[in-house]
C-alpha positions in Angstrom: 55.3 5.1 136.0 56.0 6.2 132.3 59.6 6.3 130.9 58.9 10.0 130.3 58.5 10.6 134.2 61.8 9.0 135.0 63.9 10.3 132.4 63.1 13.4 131.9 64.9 16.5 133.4 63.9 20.1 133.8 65.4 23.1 134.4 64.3 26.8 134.9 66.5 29.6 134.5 67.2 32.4 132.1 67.7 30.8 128.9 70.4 31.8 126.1 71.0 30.0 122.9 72.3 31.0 119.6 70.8 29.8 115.9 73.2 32.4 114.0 76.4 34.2 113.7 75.7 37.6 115.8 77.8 39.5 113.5 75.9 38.7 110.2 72.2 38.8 111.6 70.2 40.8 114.1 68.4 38.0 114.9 71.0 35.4 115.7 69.7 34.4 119.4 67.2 32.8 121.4 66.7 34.4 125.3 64.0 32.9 127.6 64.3 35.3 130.2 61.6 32.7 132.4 63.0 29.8 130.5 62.6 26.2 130.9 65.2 23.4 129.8 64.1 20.2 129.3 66.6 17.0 128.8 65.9 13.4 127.9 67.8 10.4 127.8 71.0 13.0 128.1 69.9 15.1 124.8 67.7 18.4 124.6 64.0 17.9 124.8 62.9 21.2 124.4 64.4 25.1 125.6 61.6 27.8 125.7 59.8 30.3 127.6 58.7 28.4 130.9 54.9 29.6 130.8 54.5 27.8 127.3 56.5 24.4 128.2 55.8 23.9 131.4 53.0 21.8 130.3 55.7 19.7 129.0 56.1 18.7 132.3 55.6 15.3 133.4 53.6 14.3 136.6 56.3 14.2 139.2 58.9 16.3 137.5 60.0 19.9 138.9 62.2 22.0 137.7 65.6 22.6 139.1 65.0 26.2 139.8 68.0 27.9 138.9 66.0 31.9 138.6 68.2 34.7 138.7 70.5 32.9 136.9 71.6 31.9 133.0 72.0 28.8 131.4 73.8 28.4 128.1 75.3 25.6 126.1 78.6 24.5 127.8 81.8 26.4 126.4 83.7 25.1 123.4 87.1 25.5 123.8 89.0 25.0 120.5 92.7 24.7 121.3 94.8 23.8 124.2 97.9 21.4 125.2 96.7 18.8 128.4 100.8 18.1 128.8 101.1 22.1 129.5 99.0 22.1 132.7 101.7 21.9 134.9 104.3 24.7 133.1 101.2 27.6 132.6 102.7 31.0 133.8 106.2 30.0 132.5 108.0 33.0 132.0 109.9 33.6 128.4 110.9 36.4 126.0 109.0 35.1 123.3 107.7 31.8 121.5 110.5 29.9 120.3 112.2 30.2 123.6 109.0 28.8 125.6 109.1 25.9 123.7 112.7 25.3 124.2 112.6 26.1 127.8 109.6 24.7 129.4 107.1 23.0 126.6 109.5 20.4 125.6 111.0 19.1 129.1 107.4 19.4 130.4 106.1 17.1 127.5 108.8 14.1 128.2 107.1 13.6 131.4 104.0 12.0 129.5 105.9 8.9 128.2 104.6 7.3 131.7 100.9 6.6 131.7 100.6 7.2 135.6 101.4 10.8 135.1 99.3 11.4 132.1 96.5 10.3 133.8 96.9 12.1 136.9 97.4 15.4 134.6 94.1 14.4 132.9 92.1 14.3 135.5 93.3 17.2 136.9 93.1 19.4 133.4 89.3 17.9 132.9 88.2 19.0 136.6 89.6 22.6 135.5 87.6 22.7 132.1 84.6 21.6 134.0 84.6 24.0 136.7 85.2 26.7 134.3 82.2 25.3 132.4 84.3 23.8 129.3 82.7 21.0 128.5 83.8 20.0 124.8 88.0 21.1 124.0 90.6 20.0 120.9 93.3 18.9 122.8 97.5 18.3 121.9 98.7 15.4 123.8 101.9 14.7 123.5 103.9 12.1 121.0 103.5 9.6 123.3 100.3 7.2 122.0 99.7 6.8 125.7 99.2 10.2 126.7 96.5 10.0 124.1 95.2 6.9 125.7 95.0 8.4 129.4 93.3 11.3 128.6 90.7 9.4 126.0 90.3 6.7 129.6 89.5 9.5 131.1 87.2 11.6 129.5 85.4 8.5 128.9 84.9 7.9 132.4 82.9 10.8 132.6 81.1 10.7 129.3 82.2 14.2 128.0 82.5 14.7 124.2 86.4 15.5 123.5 88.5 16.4 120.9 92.3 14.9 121.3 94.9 13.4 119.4 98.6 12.7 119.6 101.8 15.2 118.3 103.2 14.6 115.1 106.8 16.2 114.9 109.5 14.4 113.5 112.4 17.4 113.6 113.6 20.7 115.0 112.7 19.1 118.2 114.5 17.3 121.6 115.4 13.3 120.5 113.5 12.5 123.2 110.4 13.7 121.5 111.4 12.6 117.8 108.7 10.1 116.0 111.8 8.4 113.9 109.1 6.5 112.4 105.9 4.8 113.4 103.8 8.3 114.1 101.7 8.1 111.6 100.8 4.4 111.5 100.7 5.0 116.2 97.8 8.2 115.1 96.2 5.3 112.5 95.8 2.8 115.2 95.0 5.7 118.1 92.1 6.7 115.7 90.6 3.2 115.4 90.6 2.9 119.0 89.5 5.9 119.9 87.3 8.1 117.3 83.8 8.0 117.7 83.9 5.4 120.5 81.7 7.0 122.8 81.8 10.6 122.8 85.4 10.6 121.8 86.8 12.4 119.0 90.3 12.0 117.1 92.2 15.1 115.8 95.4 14.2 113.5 97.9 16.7 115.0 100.8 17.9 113.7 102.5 20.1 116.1 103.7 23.0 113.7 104.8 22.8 110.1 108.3 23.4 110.9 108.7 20.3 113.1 107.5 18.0 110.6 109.5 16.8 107.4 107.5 16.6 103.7 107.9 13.0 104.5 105.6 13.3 107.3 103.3 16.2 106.2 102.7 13.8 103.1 102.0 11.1 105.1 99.5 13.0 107.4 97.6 14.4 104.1 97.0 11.0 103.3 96.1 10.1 106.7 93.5 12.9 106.9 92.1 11.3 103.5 91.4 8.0 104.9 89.9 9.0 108.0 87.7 12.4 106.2 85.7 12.9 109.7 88.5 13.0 111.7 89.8 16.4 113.6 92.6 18.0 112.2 94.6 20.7 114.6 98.0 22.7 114.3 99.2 25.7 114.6 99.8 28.4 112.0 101.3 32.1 111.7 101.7 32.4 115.2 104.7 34.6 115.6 106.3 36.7 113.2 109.8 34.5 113.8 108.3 31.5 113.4 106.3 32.5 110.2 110.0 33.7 108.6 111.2 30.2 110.1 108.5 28.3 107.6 109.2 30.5 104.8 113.0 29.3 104.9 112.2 26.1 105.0 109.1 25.8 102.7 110.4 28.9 100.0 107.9 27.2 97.1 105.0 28.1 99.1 102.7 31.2 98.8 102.3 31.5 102.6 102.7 29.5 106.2 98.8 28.4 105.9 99.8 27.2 102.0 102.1 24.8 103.5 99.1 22.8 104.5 97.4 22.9 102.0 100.0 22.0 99.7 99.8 18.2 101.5 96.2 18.3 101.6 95.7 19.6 105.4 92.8 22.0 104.9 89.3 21.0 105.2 86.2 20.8 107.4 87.4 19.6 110.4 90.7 21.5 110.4 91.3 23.8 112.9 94.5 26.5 112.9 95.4 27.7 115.9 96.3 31.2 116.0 96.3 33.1 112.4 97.5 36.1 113.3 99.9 37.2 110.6 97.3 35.2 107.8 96.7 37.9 105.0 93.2 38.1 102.6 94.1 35.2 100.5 94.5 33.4 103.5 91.6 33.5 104.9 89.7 33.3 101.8 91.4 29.8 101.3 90.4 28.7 105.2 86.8 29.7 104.1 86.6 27.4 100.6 88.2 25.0 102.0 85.6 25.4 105.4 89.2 25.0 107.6 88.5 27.3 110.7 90.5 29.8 112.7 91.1 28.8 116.5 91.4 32.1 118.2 93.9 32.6 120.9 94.0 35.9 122.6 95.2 34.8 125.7 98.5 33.4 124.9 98.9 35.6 121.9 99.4 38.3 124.3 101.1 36.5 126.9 104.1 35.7 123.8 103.9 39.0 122.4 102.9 37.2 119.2 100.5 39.7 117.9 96.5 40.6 117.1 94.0 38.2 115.8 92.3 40.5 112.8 88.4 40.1 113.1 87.4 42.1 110.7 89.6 40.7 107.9 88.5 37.2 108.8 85.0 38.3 108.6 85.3 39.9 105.5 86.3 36.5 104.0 83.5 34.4 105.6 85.9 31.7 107.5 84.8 30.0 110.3 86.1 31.6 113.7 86.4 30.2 117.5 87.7 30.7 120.3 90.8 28.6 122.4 92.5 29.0 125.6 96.1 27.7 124.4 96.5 26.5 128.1 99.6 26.5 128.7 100.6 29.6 126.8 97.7 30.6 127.9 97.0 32.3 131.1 93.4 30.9 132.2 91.2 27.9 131.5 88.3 30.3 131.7 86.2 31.2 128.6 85.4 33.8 130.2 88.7 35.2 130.7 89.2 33.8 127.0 86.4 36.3 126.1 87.5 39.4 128.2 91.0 39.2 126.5 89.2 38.9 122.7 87.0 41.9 123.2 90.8 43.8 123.9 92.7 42.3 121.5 89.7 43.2 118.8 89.4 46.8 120.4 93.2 46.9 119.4 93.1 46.3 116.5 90.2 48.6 115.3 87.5 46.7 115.9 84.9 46.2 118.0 83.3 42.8 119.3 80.1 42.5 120.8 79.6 39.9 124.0 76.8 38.5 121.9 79.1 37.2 119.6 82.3 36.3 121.9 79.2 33.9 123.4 78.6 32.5 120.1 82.1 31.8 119.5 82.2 30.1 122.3 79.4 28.2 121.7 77.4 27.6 118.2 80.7 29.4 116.3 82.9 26.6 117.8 80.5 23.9 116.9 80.3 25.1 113.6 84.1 25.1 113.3 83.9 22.0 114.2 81.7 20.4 111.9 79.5 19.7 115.2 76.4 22.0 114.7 73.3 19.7 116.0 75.3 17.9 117.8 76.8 20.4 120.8 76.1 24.3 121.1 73.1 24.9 121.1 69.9 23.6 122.4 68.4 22.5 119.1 66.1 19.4 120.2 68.6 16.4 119.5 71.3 18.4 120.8 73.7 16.7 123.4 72.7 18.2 126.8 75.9 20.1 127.9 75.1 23.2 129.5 76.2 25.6 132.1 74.4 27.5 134.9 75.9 30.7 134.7 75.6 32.9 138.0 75.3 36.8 137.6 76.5 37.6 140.8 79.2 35.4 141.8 81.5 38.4 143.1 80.5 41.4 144.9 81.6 43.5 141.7 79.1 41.7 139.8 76.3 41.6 141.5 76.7 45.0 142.1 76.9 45.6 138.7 74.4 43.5 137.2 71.8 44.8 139.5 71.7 47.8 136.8 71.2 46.5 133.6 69.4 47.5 130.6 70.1 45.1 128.1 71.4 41.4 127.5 74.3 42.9 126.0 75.5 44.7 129.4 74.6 41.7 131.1 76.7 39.5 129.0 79.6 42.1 128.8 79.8 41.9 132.3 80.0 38.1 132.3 82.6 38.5 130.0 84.2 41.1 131.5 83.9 40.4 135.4 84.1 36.6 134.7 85.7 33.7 135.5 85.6 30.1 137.2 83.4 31.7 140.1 80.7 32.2 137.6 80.2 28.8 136.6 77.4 27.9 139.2 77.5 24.4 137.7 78.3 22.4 135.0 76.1 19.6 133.0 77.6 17.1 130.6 74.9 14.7 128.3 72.4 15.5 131.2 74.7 15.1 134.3 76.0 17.3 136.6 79.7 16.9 136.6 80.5 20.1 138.4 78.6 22.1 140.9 80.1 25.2 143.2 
């Protein structure tokens, strides 16, 4: 028997991938609507129309026949907290008050490994059943709540993104790095980045709860370790963003602060950017740093409207995050229903076509990962979702009258949620399945 005929794996389904950004080309997607996936040795062989690769097929391989339903590359999700699981739907007037109330008490609890574990297991079977299957992720400042959730996601061979909190004031004592959290994130990314499908992300929390000592130290950090992650937040709240400008008065702006110690690049990832102005963003797009949107939590803390359309018009990179716990869902989906609003709000209008590429290709390319996860380029890691139309009653009734892939992903968007994810596939394995 040939190596080909055991290793290979084929599935046929609806097909949907994406080779450009929806909102710059009229031509940015692939749909197979008979389409045929096939995976070998974990990677993507080949994705296409089923009558011309099906004689692809080797003897003794059928397809899993997934028909009347969609498969795309596995959701992206491009900023969340795993310490947070436990405290989404805290109530609170606002952001400051969150952190004070629930996020910090909530956090200690990750100083023993046993319950950062536990919390990682649980926060990865979430993302997997809502058919996440790559996320940037805050730990906490504890170097072992990196190392349980790294032991985890290793155990099941998924490609994360996670790194431990840098914050070294304006925070409890019992969450203070008085020293050692720079030379803890050295040593975590030596263990950890690249081993396997693991990924490191230097993370300072926010700029206000790090001295210059310690932004400094980070900027040289990210310069010794250039394909490292970086991820923090960044004019998130309107209080907060007066907050930074009283303590950082010789900079132009919140996002300058960074780059004043040398924190934008590729690989950098700002959560949030609400309250970013045109200079802004033309800085995140020369310096290919990338805007993790939030919509979720932004409207769950008041904070404000992500502006699409003055993003765009500067070219910067653009995903999308759930900000569990501030956020309200681990659901793309839900991520994507709450986008389309927060865009209508503000003026604009997004397409499901593109709230699937940010979700997918966008992220990647946020995340300096193109080739590598989001699309089903051949070479690709094989992480993809089955996505089923009519999961709910509402949507089956709904999608039985469709006249375009653009109603039939607005209604995914729209109507969607964990029910929809039929079943999850991480480097060729099924890791989830309802």
């Amino acid at each position: 028997m040939s190596t080909a005929t055991t290793t290979m794996q084929a599935y046929r389904a609806s097909l949907l991938h994406f080779h450009a950004d929806p909102a710059f080309n009229d031509d940015a997607h692939a749909w197979h609507e008979d389409g045929l996936l096939l995976i070998e040795d974990g990677r993507v062989k080949a994705a296409g129309d089923y009558a011309k690769l099906a004689c692809m097929l080797p003897d003794g391989v059928t397809p899993v026949d997934y028909r009347g339903m969609v498969i795309t590359p596995g959701f992206i999700d491009t900023h969340l907290h795993f310490p947070q699981t436990d405290m989404i739907a805290s109530p609170s007037p606002g952001l400051l008050p969150w952190l004070e109330t629930y996020t910090f008490p909530t956090e200690r609890r990750f100083e023993d490994p046993a319950h950062a574990r536990s919390t990682a297991e649980f926060f990865l079977d979430e993302l997997l059943r809502c058919g996440t299957t790559t996320a940037v992720v805050y730990c906490t400042v504890h170097p072992q709540s990196v190392d349980a959730f790294f032991e985890v996601s290793e155990a099941r061979n998924l490609r994360m993104v996670a790194g431990k909190v840098l914050m070294d004031r304006h925070c409890p004592d019992f969450l203070r790095d008085v020293e050692g959290g720079v030379g803890d994130s050295a040593a975590l990314i030596e263990k950890w980045h690249k081993r396997g499908r693991q990924l490191y992300a230097i993370t300072p929390r926010f700029a206000p709860t790090s001295t210059d000592a310690q932004l400094h130290a980070t900027g040289e950090l990210a310069a010794a370790y250039p394909d490292t992650f970086i991820q923090t937040h960044v004019s998130e709240n309107k209080d907060e963003c007066k907050w930074v400008g009283e303590l950082h008065p010789q900079a132009r702006s919140y996002l300058d602060v960074y780059e004043r110690f040398g924190l934008m690049r590729p690989r950098a990832l700002f959560g949030h950017c609400i309250w970013l102005d045109d200079d802004d963003f033309a800085r995140m797009a020369h310096t290919g740093s990338a805007a993790a949107v939030c919509p979720t939590s932004n409207l769950f803390l008041g904070s404000g409207l992500f502006d699409f359309e003055r993003a765009d018009r500067a070219g910067a990179l653009l995903s999308l995050g759930t900000d569990v716990g501030a956020g309200t869902s681990f659901s793309m989906l839900q991520t994507m229903n709450e986008a389309y609003k927060v865009a209508r709000l503000k003026g604009s209008y997004l397409k499901a076509e593109r709230m699937f590429y940010l979700a997918t290709l966008g992220a990647a390319r946020a995340m300096g990962l193109e080739g590598t996860i989001g699309s089903f380029a051949p070479g690709a890691e094989a992480d993809f979702i089955v996505l089923d139309p009519k999961a709910t009653p509402l949507m089956a009734r709904r999608t039985a009258q469709l006249a375009s892939l653009e109603e039939l992903l607005f209604a995914l968007a729209l109507l969607g949620d964990d029910r929809s994810i039929k079943a999850t596939y991480s480097n060729g394995k099924q890791v989830h399945a309802r």
